[in-house]
DOZA-634759 format. One record per residue (C-alpha): residue number from 1; residue in three letters; x, y, z. Coordinates in steps of 0.5 Angstrom, whole numbers. Layout:
N
R    i   aa      X      Y      Z
R  NUM  ALA      X      Y      Z
...
END
This chain:
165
R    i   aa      X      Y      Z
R    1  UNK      0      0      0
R    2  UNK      3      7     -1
R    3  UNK      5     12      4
R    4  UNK      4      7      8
R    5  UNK     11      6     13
R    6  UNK     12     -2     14
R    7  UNK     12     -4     21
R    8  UNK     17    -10     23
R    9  UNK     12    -16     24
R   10  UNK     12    -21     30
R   11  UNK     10    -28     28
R   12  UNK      7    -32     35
R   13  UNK      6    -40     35
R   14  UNK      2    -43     40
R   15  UNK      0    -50     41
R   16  UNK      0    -56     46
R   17  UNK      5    -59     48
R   18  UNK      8    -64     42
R   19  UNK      4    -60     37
R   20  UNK      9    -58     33
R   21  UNK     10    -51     35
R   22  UNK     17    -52     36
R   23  UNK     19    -56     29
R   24  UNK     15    -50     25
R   25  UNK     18    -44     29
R   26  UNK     25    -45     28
R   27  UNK     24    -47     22
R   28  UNK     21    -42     19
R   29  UNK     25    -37     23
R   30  UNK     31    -40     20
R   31  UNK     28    -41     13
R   32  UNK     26    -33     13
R   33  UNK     33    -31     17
R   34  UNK     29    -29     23
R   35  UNK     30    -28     31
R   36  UNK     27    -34     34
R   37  UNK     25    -34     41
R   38  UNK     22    -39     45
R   39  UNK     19    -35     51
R   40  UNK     17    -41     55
R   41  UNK     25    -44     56
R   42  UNK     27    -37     57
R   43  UNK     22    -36     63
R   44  UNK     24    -44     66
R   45  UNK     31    -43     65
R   46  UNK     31    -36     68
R   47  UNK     26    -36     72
R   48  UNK     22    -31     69
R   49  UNK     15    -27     71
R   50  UNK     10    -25     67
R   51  UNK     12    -19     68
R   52  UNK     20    -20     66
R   53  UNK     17    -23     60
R   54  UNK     13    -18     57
R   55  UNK     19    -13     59
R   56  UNK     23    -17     55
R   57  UNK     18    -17     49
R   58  UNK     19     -9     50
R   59  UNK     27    -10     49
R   60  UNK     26    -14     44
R   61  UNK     21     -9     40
R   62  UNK     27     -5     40
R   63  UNK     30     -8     35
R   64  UNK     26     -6     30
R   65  UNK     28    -14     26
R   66  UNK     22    -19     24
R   67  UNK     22    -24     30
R   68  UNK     18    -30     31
R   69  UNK     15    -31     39
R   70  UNK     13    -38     41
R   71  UNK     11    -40     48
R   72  UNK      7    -36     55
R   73  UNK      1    -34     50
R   74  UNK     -3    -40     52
R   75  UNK     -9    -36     53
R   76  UNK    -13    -31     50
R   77  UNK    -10    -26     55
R   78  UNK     -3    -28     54
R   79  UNK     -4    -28     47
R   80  UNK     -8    -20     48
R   81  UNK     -2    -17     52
R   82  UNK      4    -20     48
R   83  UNK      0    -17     41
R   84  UNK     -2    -10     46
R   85  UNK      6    -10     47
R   86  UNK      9    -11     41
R   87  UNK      3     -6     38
R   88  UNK      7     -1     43
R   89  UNK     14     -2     41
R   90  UNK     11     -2     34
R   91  UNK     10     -9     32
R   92  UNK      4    -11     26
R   93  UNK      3    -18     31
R   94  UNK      0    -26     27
R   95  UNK     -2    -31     31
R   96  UNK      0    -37     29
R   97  UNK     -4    -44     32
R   98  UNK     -2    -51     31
R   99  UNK     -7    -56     32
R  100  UNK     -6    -63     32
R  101  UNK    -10    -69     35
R  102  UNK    -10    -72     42
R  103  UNK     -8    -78     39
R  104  UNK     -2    -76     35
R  105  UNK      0    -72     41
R  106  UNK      0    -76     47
R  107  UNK      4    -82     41
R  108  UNK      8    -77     41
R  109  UNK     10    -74     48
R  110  UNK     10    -83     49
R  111  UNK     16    -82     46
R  112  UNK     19    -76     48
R  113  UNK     18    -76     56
R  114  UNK     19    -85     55
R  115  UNK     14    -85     61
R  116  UNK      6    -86     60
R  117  UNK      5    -83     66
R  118  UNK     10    -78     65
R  119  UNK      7    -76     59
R  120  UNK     -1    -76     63
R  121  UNK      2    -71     67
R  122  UNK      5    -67     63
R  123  UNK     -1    -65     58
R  124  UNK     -5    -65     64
R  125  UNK     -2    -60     66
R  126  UNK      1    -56     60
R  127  UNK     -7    -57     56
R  128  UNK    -11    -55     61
R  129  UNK    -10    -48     61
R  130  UNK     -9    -47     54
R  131  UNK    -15    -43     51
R  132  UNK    -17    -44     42
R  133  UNK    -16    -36     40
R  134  UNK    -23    -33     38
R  135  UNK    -25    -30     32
R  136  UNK    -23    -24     34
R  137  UNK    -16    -25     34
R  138  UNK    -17    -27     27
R  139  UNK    -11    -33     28
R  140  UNK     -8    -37     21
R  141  UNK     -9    -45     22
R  142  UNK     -3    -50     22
R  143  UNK     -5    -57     22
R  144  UNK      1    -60     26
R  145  UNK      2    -66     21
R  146  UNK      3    -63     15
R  147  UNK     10    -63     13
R  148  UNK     13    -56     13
R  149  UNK     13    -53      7
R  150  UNK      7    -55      6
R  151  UNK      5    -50     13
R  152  UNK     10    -45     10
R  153  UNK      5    -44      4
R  154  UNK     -1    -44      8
R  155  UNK      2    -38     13
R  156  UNK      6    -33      8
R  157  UNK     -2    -35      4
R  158  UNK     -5    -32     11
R  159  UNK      0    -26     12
R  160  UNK     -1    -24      4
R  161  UNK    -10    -25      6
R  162  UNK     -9    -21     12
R  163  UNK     -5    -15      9
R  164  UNK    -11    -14      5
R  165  UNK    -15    -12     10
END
């Protein structure tokens, strides 16, 4: 559009646990030669809150570079907040969902905590307070056993149909 100045992007993936999250983000950071964060190890690592968290995102909007954010916007007022911050830094926020079947998950979280019980706890805990985005965040849909490029597509497709509007 003209006369319309280009605003760094933030690309935010959520999901379940095993969902493929992960596998997306940083492939699609590394393909697009993008800063890539996973906010859920950085605030387990360093012991973050909330409200270090959404200070971090505040830094990291200093930079003016297209990032992509996965992680601690399992809910919708996570998800608000980090679009609210990254809107103040000047940021042009996407929601990224992906979604897998719980069978595909739990196989997988079998296989990577090697422990049933394990693996039941953890999606109890981690998939109980995930909240699906409303309409209104108008969030772009992967399905978690696509293969990448096929994802790739289907997302640079929704960003192209989101700039429109």
């Amino acid at each position: 559009m003209e006369g319309k100045k280009s605003r760094p992007r933030a690309r935010l993936v959520f999901g379940a646990t095993c969902s493929g999250k992960t596998t997306f983000a940083e492939k699609f950071a590394k393909k697009f030669d993008l800063a890539y964060y996973n906010l859920d190890e950085l605030r387990e690592q360093n012991r973050l809150t909330r409200k270090n968290i959404l200070l971090l995102i505040e830094l990291i909007g200093r930079t003016g570079k297209t990032i992509v954010i996965e992680g601690c916007i399992g809910t919708e007022k996570d998800r608000t907040e980090m679009r609210n911050t990254l809107r103040n830094t000047g940021y042009d926020p996407s929601l990224i969902w992906v979604q897998t079947d719980i069978s595909t998950i739990r196989m997988r979280m079998k296989a990577r905590y090697k422990s049933v019980a394990k693996a039941r706890e953890i999606y109890d805990t981690t998939v109980e307070g995930l909240e699906a985005p409303t309409d209104l965040e108008c969030p772009i849909i992967l399905s978690g056993k696509h293969t990448f490029e096929t994802q790739t597509r289907h997302v640079l497709a929704g960003l192209a149909d989101s700039d429109k509007k």
